[in-house]
C-alpha positions in Angstrom: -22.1 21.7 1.6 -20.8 25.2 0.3 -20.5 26.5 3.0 -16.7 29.3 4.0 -14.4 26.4 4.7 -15.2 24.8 1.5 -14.9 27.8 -0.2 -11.8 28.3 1.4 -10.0 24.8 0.4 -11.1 25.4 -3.1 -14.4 23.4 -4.0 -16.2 23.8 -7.2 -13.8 23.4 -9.7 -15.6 20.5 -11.1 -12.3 18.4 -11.5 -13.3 15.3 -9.5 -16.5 13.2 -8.8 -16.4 10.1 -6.2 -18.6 7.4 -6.5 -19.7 5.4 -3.5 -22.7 4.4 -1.7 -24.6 4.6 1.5 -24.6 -0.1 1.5 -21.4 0.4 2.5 -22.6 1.5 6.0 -24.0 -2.5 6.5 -20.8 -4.8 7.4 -19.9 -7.8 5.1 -18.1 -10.8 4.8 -18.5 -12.0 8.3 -17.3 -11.0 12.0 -13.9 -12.2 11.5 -13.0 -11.6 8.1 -10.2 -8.7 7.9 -12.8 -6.9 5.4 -15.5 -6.5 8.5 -14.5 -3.3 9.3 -15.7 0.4 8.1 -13.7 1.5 4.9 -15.8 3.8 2.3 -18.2 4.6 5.0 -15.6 6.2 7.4 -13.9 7.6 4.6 -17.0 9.5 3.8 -17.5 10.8 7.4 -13.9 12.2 7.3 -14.0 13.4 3.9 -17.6 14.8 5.4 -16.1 16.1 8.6 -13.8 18.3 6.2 -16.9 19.8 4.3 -14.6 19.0 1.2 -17.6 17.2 -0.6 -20.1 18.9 -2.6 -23.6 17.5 -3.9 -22.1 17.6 -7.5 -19.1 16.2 -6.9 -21.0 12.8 -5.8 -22.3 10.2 -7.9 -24.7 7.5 -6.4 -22.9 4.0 -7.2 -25.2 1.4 -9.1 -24.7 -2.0 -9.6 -23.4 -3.5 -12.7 -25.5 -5.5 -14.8 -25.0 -9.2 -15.4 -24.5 -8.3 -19.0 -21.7 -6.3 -17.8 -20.2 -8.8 -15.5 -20.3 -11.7 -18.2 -17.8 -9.2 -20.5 -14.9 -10.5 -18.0 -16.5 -13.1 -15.7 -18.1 -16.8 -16.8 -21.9 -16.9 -16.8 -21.6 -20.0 -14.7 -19.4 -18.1 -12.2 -21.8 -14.7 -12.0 -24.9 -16.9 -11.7 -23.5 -19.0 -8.8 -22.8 -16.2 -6.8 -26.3 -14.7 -7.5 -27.9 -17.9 -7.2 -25.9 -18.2 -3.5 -27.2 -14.7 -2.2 -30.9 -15.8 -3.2 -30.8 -19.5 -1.3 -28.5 -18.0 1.4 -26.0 -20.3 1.4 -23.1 -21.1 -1.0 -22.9 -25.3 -2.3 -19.8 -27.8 -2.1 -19.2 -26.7 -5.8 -19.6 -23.2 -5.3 -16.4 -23.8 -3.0 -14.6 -26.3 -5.1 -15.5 -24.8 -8.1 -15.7 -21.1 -7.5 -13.6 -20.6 -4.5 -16.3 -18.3 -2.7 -18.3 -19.8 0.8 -15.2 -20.7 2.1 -13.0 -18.3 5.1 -11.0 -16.2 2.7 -13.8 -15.8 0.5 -17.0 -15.9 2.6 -20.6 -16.4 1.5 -22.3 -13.2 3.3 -25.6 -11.7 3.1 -25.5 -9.2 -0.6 -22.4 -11.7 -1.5 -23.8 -11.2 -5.2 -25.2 -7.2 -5.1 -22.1 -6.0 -2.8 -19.3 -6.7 -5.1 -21.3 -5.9 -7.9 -22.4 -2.4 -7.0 -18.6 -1.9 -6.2 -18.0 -3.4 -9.6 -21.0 -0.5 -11.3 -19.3 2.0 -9.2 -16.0 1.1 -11.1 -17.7 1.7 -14.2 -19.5 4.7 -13.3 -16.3 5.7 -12.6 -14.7 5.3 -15.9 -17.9 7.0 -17.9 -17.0 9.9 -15.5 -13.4 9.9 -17.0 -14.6 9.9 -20.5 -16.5 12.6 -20.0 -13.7 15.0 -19.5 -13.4 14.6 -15.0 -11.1 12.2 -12.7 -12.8 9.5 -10.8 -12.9 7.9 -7.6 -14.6 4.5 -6.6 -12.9 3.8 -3.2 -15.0 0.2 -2.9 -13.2 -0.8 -6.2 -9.6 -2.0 -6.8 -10.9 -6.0 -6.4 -8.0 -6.7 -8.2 -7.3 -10.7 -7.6 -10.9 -11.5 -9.0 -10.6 -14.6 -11.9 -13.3 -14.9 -14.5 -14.7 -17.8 -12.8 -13.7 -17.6 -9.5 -13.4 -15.3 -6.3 -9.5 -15.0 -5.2 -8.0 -12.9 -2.2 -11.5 -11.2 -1.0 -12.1 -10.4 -4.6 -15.7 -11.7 -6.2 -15.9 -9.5 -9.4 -12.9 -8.2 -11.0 -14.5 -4.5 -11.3 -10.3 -3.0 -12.2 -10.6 -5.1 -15.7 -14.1 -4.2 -16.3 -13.2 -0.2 -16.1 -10.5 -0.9 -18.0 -12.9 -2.5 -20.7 -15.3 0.5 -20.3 -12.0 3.2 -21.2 -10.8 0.8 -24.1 -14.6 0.9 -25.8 -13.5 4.5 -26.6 -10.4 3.4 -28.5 -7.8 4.2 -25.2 -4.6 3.4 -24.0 -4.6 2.5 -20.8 -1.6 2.4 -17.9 -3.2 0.0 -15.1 -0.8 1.1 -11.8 -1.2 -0.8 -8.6 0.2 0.4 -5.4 -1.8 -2.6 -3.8 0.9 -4.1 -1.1 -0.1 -7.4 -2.6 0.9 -8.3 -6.5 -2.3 -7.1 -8.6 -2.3 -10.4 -10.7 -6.1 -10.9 -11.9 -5.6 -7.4 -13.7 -2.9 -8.8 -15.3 -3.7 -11.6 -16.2 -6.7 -10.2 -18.4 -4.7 -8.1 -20.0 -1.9 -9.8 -20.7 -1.9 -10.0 -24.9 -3.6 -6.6 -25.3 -0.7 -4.5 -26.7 -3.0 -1.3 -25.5 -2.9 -1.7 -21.4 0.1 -1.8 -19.6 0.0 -3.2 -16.1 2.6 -1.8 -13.2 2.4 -3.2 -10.0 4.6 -2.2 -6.9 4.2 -5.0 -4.6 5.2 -7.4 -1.2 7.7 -9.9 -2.9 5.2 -12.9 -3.6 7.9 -15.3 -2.0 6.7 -14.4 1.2 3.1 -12.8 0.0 -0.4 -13.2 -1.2 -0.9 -14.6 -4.0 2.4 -16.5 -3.5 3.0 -16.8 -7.2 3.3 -14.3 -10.0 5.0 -10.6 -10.0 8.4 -11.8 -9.5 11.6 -10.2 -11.1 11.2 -12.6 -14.2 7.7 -12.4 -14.4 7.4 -9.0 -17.1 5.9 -10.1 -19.9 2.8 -11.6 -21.8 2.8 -15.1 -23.1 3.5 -13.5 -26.8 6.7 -12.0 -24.7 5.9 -8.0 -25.1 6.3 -6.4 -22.2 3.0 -5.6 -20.9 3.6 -5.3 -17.7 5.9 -4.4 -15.1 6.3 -5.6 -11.4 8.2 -4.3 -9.1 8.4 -7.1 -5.6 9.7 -5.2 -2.9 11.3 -6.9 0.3 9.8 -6.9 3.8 9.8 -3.7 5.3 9.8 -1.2 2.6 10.1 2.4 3.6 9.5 5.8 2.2 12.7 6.5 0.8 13.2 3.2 -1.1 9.7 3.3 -2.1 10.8 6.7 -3.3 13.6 5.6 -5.1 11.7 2.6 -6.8 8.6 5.0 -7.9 10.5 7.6 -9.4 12.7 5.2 -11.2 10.0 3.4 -13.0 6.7 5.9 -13.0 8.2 8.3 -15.7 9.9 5.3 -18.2 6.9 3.6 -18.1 4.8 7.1 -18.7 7.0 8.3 -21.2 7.5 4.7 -23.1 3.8 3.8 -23.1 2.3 7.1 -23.4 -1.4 6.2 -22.0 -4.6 8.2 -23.0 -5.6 7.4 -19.5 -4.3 6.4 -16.2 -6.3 3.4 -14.0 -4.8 3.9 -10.2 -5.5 1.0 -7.9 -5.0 3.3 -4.6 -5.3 0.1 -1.9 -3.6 1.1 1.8 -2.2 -1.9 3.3 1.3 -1.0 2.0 1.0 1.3 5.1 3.3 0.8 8.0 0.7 -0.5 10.6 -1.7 -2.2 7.9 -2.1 -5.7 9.5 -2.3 -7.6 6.2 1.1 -5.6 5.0 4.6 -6.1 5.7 5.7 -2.9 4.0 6.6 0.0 5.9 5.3 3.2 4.2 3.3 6.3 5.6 0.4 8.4 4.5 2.8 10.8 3.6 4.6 8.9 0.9 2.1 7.4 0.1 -0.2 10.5 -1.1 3.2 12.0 -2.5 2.8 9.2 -5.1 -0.7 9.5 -5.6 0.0 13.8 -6.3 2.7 12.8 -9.4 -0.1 10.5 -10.6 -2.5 13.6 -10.6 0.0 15.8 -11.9 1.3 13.8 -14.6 -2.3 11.8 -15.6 -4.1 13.0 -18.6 -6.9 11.3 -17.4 -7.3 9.3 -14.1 -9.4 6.8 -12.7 -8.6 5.7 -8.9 -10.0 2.7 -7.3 -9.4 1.8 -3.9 -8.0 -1.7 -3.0 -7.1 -3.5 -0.1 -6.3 -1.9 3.5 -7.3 -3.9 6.2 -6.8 -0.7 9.3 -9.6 1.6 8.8 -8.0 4.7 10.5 -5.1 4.7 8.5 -7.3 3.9 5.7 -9.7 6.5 5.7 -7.0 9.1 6.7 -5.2 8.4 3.3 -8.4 7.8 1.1 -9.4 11.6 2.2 -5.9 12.9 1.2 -6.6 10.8 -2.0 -9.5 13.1 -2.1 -8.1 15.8 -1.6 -5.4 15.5 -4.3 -7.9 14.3 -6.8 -10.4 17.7 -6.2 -7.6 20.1 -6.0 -8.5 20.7 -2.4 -5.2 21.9 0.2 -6.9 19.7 3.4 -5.2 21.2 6.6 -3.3 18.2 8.4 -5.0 18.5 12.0 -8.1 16.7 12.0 -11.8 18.3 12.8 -13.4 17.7 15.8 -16.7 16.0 13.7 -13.7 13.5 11.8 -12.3 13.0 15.2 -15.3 11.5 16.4 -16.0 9.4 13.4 -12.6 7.7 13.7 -13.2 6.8 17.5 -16.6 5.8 16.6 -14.6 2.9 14.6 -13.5 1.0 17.3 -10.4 0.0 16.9 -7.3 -0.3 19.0 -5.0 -3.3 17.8 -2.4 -1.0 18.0 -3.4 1.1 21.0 -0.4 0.7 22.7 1.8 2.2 19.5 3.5 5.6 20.5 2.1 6.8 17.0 -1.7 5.2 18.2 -2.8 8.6 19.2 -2.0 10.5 16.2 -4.4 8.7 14.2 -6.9 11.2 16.0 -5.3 14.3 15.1 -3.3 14.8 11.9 -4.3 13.2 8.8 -0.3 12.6 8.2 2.3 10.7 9.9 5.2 11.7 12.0 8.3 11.3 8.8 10.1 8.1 9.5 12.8 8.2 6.8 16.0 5.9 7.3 18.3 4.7 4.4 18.1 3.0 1.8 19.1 -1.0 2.3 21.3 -2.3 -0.4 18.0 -4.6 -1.1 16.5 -2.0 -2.9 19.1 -0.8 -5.2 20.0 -4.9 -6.0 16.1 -4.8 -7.1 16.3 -2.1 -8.9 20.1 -3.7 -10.8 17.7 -6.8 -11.4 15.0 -4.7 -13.0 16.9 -2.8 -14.8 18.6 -6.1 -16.4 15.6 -7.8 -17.3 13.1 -4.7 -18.3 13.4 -3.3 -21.5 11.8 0.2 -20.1 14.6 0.8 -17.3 17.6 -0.1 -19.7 19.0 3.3 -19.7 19.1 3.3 -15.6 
């Protein structure tokens, strides 16, 4: 794929490698789970359609070893879900035990080698970092993930296992989540480890998954260092408060932590139309954020996350690509990427004045409005309680 156009949006400059795989073309987790629908596939035939991937710029995902999985996850946990994809069923105590086999966290065929080839991928993805390029493993970002049991579509926690990967070479490493819900099993593993910082923009968990955790109070360790910050927005979010709130708290937390490296959880259901979201944000803020993470990242790792509407989904993941490779992607979409998105099949919101434009421009029509008095009480709160945004 080196073809003019490539040529032409700047290809070749070795700054980026993503890592994915062709299993991501079967469907899991069931008919009806919010996860049965093309993500990393149709992000691949729009990235495709834009010729803006080259043969060295892609690395083959593998799956991580169980060696690898038991550094985070209990033996008993990683051999139950292997031991469920064999006998093709999940037990009682798999669910009561575990949490997997149940609706939120199905048993599926590959319940075992899916999550942890996304999980390998992750780690691929970190190597690829230490050795001098950014990363990105759009099936990662499983972010909920406990060591001994699935949570909120999560089976393998593949964030904390990058992060181990980066921290084998001595780093410091700043864990940010733009997830729309709280990343809390990242946190949670790294809570006493005075060399990983954890900042999470968020849905309020008072009315959103995990419906604990991330709150305004909730900034600290159990040794009480802050090792985290999290930032729970209200209902309804939009650019310019998200705006506000990102370049309020990126730079103090860059500048106090100073991470060797930068961990991005990239997942798209803050997005306005994201049926699993209640935030309000488009593709264009959205990717606005992800450019000062490339600018200002030493080093950067991005993972992908949740986002439950595949158009908007794969729109943004290319522009993540874009950003990551040092491509300029032109916003009108190609007739080839066109084709791939109505070959998704979806129309939830089909009757959406903004439905068409998912066909056409890789951004969104600019849908700023003020900012409530919400957000700049959240931000008074924060400021009170956060030792990194005292001077605000």
């Amino acid at each position: 794929m080196t073809g003019p156009a490539s040529l032409i949006m700047g290809v070749g400059n070795d700054a980026a490698v993503l890592v994915a795989s062709s299993h991501y073309r079967h469907r899991h987790y069931g008919p009806n789970h919010p996860l049965a629908i093309p993500r990393v596939s149709l992000t691949l035939d729009l990235i495709h359609a834009y010729n803006a991937l080259t043969e060295h710029e892609f690395m083959e995902g593998r799956p991580a070893t169980v060696a690898e999985l038991c550094r985070f996850h209990a033996p008993d946990y990683v051999h139950a879900l292997s031991r469920a994809e064999a006998f093709g069923h999940a037990t009682d105590e798999d669910r009561y035990r575990h949490h997997f086999g149940n609706a939120e966290n199905p048993w599926f065929p590959g319940v075992f080698y899916t999550p942890a080839l996304a999980t390998g991928s992750s780690i691929l993805g970190a190597e690829v970092v230490l050795g001098g390029r950014r990363a990105f493993s759009p099936a990662g970002g499983m972010h909920h993930a406990l060591p001994d049991r699935a949570r909120g579509f999560c089976y393998f926690n593949d964030v904390v296992l990058a992060i181990l990967r980066l921290k084998e070479s001595g780093l410091r490493v700043l864990y940010l989540d733009l997830d729309a819900h709280h990343g809390d099993g990242v946190e949670q593993a790294f809570a006493n480890d005075p060399n990983v910082f954890t900042l999470s923009l968020h849905m309020d968990t008072a009315y959103a998954y995990p419906f604990r955790g991330g709150t305004i109070t909730d900034q600290g360790g159990p040794t009480g260092e802050a090792a985290c910050l999290n930032v729970p927005l209200p209902t309804g979010t939009h650019d310019m408060e998200y705006r506000l709130v990102f370049d309020v708290v990126w730079p103090r937390v860059l500048a106090q932590f100073r991470p060797d490296v930068v961990v991005l959880q990239a997942g798209t259901d803050a997005l306005f139309a994201d049926p699993l979201g209640r935030l309000d944000l488009t593709t264009n803020e959205f990717l606005r954020v992800i450019g000062a993470v490339v600018r200002d990242a030493k080093r950067l790792l991005v993972v992908g996350g949740g986002g439950y509407h595949p158009l908007l989904l794969a729109r943004c993941w290319t522009g993540v690509w874009g950003l990551l490779s040092g491509r300029s992607l032109p916003d009108e979409i190609p007739v080839e990427g066109v084709a791939a998105l109505r070959a998704a099949d979806w129309d939830r919101d089909e009757d959406e004045p903004y439905y068409h434009r998912y066909f056409t421009h890789r951004l969104d029509e600019p849908r700023e409005r003020m900012v409530r008095s919400a957000l700049l009480e959240l931000l008074e709160r924060l400021r009170a309680v956060h030792p990194v945004l005292h001077d605000l």
